[in-house]
TISE-540903 format. One record per residue (C-alpha): residue in one letter; residue number from 0; z, y, x. Coordinates in pm, 1 decimal, padded with zeros to 6 digits. Example, Ala and Ser with C-alpha at 12.3 -4.5 7.8 and 13.67 -1.06 7.14 Angstrom:
TISE-540903
atom aa->a; i->0; w->00780.0; v->-00450.0; u->01230.0
atom aa->s; i->1; w->00714.0; v->-00106.0; u->01367.0
This chain:
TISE-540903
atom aa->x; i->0; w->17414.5; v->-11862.8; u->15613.3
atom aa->x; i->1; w->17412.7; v->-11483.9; u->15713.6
atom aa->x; i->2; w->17147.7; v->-11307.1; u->15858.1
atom aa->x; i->3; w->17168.3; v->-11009.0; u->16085.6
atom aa->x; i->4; w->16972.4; v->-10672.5; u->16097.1
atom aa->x; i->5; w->16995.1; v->-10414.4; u->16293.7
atom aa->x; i->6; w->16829.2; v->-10145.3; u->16078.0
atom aa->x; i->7; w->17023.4; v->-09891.3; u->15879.0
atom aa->x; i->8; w->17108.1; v->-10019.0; u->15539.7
atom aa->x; i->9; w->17217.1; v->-09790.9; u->15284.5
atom aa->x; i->10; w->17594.8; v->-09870.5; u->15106.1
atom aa->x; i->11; w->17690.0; v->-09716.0; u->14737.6
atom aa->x; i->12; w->18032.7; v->-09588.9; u->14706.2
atom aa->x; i->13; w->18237.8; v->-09676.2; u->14401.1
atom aa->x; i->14; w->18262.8; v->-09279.8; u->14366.5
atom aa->x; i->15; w->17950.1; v->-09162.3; u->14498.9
atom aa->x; i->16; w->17633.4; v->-09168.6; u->14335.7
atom aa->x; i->17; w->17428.5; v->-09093.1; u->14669.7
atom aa->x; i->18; w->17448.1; v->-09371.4; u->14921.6
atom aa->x; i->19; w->17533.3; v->-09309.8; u->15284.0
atom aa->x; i->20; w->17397.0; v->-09474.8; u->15569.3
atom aa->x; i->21; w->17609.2; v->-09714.3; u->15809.0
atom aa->x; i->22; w->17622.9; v->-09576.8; u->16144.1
atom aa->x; i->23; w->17316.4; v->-09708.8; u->16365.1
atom aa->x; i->24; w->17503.8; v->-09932.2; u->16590.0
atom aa->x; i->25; w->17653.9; v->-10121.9; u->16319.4
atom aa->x; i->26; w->17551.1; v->-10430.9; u->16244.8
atom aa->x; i->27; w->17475.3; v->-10506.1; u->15842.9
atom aa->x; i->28; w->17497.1; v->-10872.5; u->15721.1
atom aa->x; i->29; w->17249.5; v->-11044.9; u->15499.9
atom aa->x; i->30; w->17282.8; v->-11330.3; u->15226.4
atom aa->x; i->31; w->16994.0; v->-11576.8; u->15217.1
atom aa->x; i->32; w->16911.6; v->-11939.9; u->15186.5
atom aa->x; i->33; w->16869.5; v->-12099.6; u->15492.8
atom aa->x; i->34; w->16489.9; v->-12167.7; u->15673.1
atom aa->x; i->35; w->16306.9; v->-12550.8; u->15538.1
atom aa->x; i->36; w->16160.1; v->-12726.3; u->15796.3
atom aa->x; i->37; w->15805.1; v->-12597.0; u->15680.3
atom aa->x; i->38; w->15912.4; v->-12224.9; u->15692.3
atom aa->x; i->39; w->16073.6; v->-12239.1; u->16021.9
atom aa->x; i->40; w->15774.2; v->-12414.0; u->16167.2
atom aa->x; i->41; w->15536.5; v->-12142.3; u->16023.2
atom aa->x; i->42; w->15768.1; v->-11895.2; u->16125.0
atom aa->x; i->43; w->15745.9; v->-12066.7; u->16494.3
atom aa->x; i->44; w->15370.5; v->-12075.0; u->16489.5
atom aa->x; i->45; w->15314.3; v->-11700.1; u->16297.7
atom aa->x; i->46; w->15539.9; v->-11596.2; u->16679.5
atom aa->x; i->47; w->15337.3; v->-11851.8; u->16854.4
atom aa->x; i->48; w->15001.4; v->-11792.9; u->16765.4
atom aa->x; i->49; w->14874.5; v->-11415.0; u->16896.1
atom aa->x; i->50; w->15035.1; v->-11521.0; u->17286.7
atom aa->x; i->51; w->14896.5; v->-11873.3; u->17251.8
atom aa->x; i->52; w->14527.6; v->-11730.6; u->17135.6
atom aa->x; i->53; w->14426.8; v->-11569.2; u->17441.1
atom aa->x; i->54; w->14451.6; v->-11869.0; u->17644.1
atom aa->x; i->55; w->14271.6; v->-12059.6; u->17406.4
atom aa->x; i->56; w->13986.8; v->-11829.0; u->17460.8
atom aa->x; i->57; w->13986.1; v->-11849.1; u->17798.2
atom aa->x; i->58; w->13937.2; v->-12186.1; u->17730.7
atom aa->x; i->59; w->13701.0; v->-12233.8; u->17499.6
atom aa->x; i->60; w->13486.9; v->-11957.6; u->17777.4
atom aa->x; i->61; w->13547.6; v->-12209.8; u->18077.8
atom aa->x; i->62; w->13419.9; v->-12504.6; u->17835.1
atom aa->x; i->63; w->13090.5; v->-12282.2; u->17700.1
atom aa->x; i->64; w->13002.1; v->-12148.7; u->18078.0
atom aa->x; i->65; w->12986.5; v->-12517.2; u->18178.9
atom aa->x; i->66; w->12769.0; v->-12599.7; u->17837.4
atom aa->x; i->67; w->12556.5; v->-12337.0; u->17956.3
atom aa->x; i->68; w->12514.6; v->-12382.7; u->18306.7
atom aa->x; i->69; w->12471.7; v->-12775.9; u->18229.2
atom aa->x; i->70; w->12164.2; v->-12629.9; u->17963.4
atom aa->x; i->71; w->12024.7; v->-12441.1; u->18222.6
atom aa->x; i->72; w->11974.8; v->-12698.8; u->18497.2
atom aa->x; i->73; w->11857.7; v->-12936.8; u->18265.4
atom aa->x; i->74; w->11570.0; v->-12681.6; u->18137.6
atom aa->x; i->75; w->11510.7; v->-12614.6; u->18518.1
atom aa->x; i->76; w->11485.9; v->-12999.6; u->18562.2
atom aa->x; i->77; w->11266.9; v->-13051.9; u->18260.5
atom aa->x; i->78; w->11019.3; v->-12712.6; u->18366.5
atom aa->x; i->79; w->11022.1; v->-12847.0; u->18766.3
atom aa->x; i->80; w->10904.5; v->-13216.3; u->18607.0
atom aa->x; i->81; w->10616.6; v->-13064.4; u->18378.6
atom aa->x; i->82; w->10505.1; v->-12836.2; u->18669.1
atom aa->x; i->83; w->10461.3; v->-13131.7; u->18886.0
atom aa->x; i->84; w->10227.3; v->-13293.7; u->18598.8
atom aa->x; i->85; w->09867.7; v->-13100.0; u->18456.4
atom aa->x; i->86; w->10086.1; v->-12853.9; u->18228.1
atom aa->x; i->87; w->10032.7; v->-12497.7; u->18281.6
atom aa->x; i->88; w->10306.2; v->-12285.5; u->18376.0
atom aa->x; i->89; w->10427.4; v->-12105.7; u->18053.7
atom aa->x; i->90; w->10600.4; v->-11802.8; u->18071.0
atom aa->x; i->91; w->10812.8; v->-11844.1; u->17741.9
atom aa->x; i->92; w->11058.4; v->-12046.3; u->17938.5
atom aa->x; i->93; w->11190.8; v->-11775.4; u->18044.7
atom aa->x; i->94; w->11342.8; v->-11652.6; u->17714.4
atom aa->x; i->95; w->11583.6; v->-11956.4; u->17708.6
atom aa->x; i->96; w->11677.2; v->-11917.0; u->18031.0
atom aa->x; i->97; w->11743.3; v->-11529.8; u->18063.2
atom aa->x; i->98; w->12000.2; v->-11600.4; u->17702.9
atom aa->x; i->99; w->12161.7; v->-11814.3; u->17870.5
atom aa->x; i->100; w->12216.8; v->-11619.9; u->18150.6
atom aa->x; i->101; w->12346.4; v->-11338.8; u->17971.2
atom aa->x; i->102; w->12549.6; v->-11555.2; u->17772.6
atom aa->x; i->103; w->12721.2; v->-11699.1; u->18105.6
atom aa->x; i->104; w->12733.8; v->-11334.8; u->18206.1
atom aa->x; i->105; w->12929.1; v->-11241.1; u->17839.2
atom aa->x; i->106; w->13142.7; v->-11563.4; u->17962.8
atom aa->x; i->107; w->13232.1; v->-11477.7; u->18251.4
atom aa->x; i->108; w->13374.1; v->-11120.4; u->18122.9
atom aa->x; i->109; w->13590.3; v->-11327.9; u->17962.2
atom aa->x; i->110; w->13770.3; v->-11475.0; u->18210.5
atom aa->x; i->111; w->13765.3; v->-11126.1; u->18441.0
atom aa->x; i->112; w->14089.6; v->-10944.4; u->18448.1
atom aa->x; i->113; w->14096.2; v->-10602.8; u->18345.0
atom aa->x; i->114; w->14375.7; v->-10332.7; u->18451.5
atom aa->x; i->115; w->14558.3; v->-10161.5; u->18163.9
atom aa->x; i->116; w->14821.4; v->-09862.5; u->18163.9
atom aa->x; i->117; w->15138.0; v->-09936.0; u->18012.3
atom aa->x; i->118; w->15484.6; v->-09796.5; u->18028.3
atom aa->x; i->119; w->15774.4; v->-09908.0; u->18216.9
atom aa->x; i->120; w->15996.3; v->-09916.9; u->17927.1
atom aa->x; i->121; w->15735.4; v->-09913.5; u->17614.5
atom aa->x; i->122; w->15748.9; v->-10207.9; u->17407.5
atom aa->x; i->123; w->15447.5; v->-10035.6; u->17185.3
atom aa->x; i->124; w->15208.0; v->-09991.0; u->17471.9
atom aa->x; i->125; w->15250.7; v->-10350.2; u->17595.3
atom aa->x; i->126; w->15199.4; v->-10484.3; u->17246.8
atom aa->x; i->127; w->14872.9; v->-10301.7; u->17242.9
atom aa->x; i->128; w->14743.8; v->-10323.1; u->17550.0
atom aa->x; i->129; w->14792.4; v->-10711.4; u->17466.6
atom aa->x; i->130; w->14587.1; v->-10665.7; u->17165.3
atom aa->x; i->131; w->14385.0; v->-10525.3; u->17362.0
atom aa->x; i->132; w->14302.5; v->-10774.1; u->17585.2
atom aa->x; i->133; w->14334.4; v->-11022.1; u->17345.7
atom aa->x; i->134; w->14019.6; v->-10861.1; u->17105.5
atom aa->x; i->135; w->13802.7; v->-10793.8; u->17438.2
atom aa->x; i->136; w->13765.6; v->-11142.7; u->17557.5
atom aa->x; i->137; w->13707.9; v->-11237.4; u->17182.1
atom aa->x; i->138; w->13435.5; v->-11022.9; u->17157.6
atom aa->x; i->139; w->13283.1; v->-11100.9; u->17492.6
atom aa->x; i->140; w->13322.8; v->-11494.1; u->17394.1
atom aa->x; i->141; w->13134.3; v->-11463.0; u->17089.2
atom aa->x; i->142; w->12849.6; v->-11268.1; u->17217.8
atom aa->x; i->143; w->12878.5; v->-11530.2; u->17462.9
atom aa->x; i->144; w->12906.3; v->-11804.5; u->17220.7
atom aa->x; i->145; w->12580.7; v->-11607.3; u->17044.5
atom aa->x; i->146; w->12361.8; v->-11609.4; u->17310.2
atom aa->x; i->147; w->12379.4; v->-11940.4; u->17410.6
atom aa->x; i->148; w->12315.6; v->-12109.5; u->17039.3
atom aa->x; i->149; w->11995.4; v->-11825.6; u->17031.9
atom aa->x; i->150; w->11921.7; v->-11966.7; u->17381.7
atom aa->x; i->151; w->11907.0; v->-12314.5; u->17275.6
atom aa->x; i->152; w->11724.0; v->-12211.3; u->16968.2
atom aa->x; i->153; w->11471.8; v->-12032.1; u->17198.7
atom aa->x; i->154; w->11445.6; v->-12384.9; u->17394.7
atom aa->x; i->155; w->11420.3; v->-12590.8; u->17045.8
atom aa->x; i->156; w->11100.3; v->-12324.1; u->16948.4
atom aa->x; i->157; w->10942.7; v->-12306.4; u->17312.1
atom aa->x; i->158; w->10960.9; v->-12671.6; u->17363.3
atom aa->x; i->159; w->10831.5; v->-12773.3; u->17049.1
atom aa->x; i->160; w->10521.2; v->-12518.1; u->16996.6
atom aa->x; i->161; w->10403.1; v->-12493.5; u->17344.3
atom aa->x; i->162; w->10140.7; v->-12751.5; u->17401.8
Protein backbone atom coordinates (compact mmCIF):
# COMPACT_ATOMS: atom_id res chain seq x y z
CA UNK A 1 0.00 0.00 0.00
CA UNK A 2 1.58 3.48 -0.88
CA UNK A 3 1.88 6.23 1.26
CA UNK A 4 1.94 9.87 0.31
CA UNK A 5 4.19 12.85 1.45
CA UNK A 6 4.24 15.98 0.58
CA UNK A 7 7.78 16.96 1.64
CA UNK A 8 10.66 17.23 -0.78
CA UNK A 9 12.39 13.96 -1.22
CA UNK A 10 15.64 13.85 -2.73
CA UNK A 11 16.06 11.39 -6.17
CA UNK A 12 19.76 10.04 -7.35
CA UNK A 13 20.36 10.13 -10.97
CA UNK A 14 21.93 7.15 -12.68
CA UNK A 15 24.63 9.85 -13.82
CA UNK A 16 24.72 12.18 -11.08
CA UNK A 17 26.34 11.71 -7.94
CA UNK A 18 24.47 14.79 -6.21
CA UNK A 19 20.77 14.26 -5.84
CA UNK A 20 18.24 16.84 -6.91
CA UNK A 21 15.18 17.67 -5.28
CA UNK A 22 11.57 16.98 -6.86
CA UNK A 23 9.81 20.10 -7.40
CA UNK A 24 7.66 21.10 -4.18
CA UNK A 25 4.30 20.48 -5.55
CA UNK A 26 5.03 17.06 -6.50
CA UNK A 27 3.82 14.47 -4.78
CA UNK A 28 6.56 11.51 -3.76
CA UNK A 29 5.21 7.95 -3.10
CA UNK A 30 6.16 5.74 -0.23
CA UNK A 31 6.46 1.81 0.17
CA UNK A 32 5.36 0.46 3.55
CA UNK A 33 3.45 -2.30 5.19
CA UNK A 34 0.14 -1.48 5.88
CA UNK A 35 -1.21 -0.11 9.68
CA UNK A 36 -2.31 -3.49 12.37
CA UNK A 37 -5.22 -2.89 14.13
CA UNK A 38 -3.08 -1.96 17.32
CA UNK A 39 -0.99 0.70 15.42
CA UNK A 40 -3.84 2.36 13.80
CA UNK A 41 -5.67 2.55 17.07
CA UNK A 42 -2.58 4.14 18.80
CA UNK A 43 -2.12 6.19 15.96
CA UNK A 44 -6.02 7.28 16.46
CA UNK A 45 -5.57 7.91 20.14
CA UNK A 46 -1.69 9.62 19.88
CA UNK A 47 -4.28 12.38 17.34
CA UNK A 48 -6.97 11.96 19.85
CA UNK A 49 -5.50 12.49 23.01
CA UNK A 50 -4.01 16.40 23.34
CA UNK A 51 -7.89 17.76 21.91
CA UNK A 52 -9.63 15.17 24.08
CA UNK A 53 -7.39 16.22 27.37
CA UNK A 54 -8.63 19.56 27.90
CA UNK A 55 -12.09 18.54 28.29
CA UNK A 56 -11.21 15.96 30.54
CA UNK A 57 -9.85 18.59 32.77
CA UNK A 58 -12.58 20.57 32.73
CA UNK A 59 -14.09 17.71 34.00
CA UNK A 60 -12.30 16.35 36.47
CA UNK A 61 -12.48 20.59 37.84
CA UNK A 62 -16.44 20.48 37.75
CA UNK A 63 -16.23 16.98 39.73
CA UNK A 64 -13.40 18.44 42.46
CA UNK A 65 -15.39 22.00 42.92
CA UNK A 66 -18.44 19.90 43.88
CA UNK A 67 -16.03 17.55 46.28
CA UNK A 68 -15.06 20.68 47.72
CA UNK A 69 -18.01 22.64 48.13
CA UNK A 70 -19.79 19.28 49.47
CA UNK A 71 -16.45 19.29 52.20
CA UNK A 72 -17.11 22.62 53.06
CA UNK A 73 -20.77 22.52 54.06
CA UNK A 74 -20.31 19.49 55.80
CA UNK A 75 -17.38 21.16 58.06
CA UNK A 76 -19.84 24.18 58.37
CA UNK A 77 -22.54 21.62 59.48
CA UNK A 78 -20.25 19.75 61.82
CA UNK A 79 -18.66 23.44 63.42
CA UNK A 80 -22.60 24.95 63.59
CA UNK A 81 -23.51 21.41 65.63
CA UNK A 82 -20.44 21.66 68.14
CA UNK A 83 -21.13 25.42 68.63
CA UNK A 84 -24.59 24.66 69.67
CA UNK A 85 -23.08 22.09 72.40
CA UNK A 86 -20.33 23.34 75.49
CA UNK A 87 -17.31 23.32 72.86
CA UNK A 88 -15.45 26.43 72.55
CA UNK A 89 -15.20 28.09 69.38
CA UNK A 90 -11.74 27.17 67.88
CA UNK A 91 -10.21 29.21 65.50
CA UNK A 92 -8.18 26.41 63.62
CA UNK A 93 -11.26 25.66 61.63
CA UNK A 94 -10.57 28.11 59.70
CA UNK A 95 -7.44 26.64 58.03
CA UNK A 96 -9.58 23.86 56.38
CA UNK A 97 -11.94 26.01 55.29
CA UNK A 98 -9.87 28.99 53.75
CA UNK A 99 -7.84 25.69 51.51
CA UNK A 100 -10.66 24.83 50.39
CA UNK A 101 -11.70 27.95 49.33
CA UNK A 102 -8.72 28.67 47.47
CA UNK A 103 -8.78 25.40 46.05
CA UNK A 104 -12.47 26.09 44.61
CA UNK A 105 -11.00 29.44 43.63
CA UNK A 106 -7.82 27.44 41.62
CA UNK A 107 -11.04 25.39 40.24
CA UNK A 108 -12.86 27.68 39.10
CA UNK A 109 -9.82 29.28 36.93
CA UNK A 110 -10.13 26.28 35.35
CA UNK A 111 -13.19 26.40 33.86
CA UNK A 112 -12.80 30.48 33.05
CA UNK A 113 -12.13 31.26 29.48
CA UNK A 114 -9.22 33.16 28.66
CA UNK A 115 -8.72 35.32 25.29
CA UNK A 116 -5.66 34.43 23.20
CA UNK A 117 -4.13 36.16 19.96
CA UNK A 118 -3.80 34.04 17.09
CA UNK A 119 -3.49 34.51 13.39
CA UNK A 120 -6.00 34.31 10.78
CA UNK A 121 -4.09 31.98 8.72
CA UNK A 122 -1.32 30.53 11.33
CA UNK A 123 -1.56 26.99 11.93
CA UNK A 124 1.60 27.46 14.53
CA UNK A 125 -0.05 30.07 16.68
CA UNK A 126 -3.28 28.08 17.05
CA UNK A 127 -1.35 24.97 17.95
CA UNK A 128 0.22 26.95 20.72
CA UNK A 129 -2.13 28.98 21.94
CA UNK A 130 -3.96 25.44 22.38
CA UNK A 131 -1.09 24.28 24.35
CA UNK A 132 -1.49 26.97 25.94
CA UNK A 133 -4.66 26.67 27.25
CA UNK A 134 -4.38 23.24 27.58
CA UNK A 135 -1.13 23.54 30.34
CA UNK A 136 -3.02 26.57 32.20
CA UNK A 137 -6.06 24.77 33.33
CA UNK A 138 -3.67 21.80 34.21
CA UNK A 139 -1.81 23.79 36.38
CA UNK A 140 -4.70 25.61 37.95
CA UNK A 141 -6.43 21.97 38.49
CA UNK A 142 -3.64 20.64 40.33
CA UNK A 143 -3.07 23.46 42.62
CA UNK A 144 -6.63 22.99 42.87
CA UNK A 145 -6.50 19.35 43.30
CA UNK A 146 -3.50 20.35 46.06
CA UNK A 147 -5.30 22.44 48.12
CA UNK A 148 -8.16 20.55 48.68
CA UNK A 149 -6.25 17.06 49.79
CA UNK A 150 -4.03 19.77 52.26
CA UNK A 151 -7.53 21.06 53.20
CA UNK A 152 -8.85 17.81 54.17
CA UNK A 153 -5.60 17.00 55.80
CA UNK A 154 -5.96 20.29 57.78
CA UNK A 155 -9.63 18.93 58.79
CA UNK A 156 -8.18 15.23 59.60
CA UNK A 157 -5.37 17.24 62.13
CA UNK A 158 -7.88 19.97 63.53
CA UNK A 159 -10.57 17.52 64.17
CA UNK A 160 -8.60 15.02 65.75
CA UNK A 161 -6.23 17.21 68.20
CA UNK A 162 -8.62 19.82 69.20
CA UNK A 163 -10.34 18.76 72.32
Amino acid sequence: MPIYSLHETKKAMPDDENPTPDPPDQIAELTGRPLSAEEKFYREAAFKEPVESSARIEETAKFLAGAVATSGGLLLAALKLSLSGPSKWNGLWLIPLALWWLSLLALILVLLPQKYTVGKNEPAAWRGAYLQARNRKYAWLLAGAILFIVGLAAAAIVLLFTP
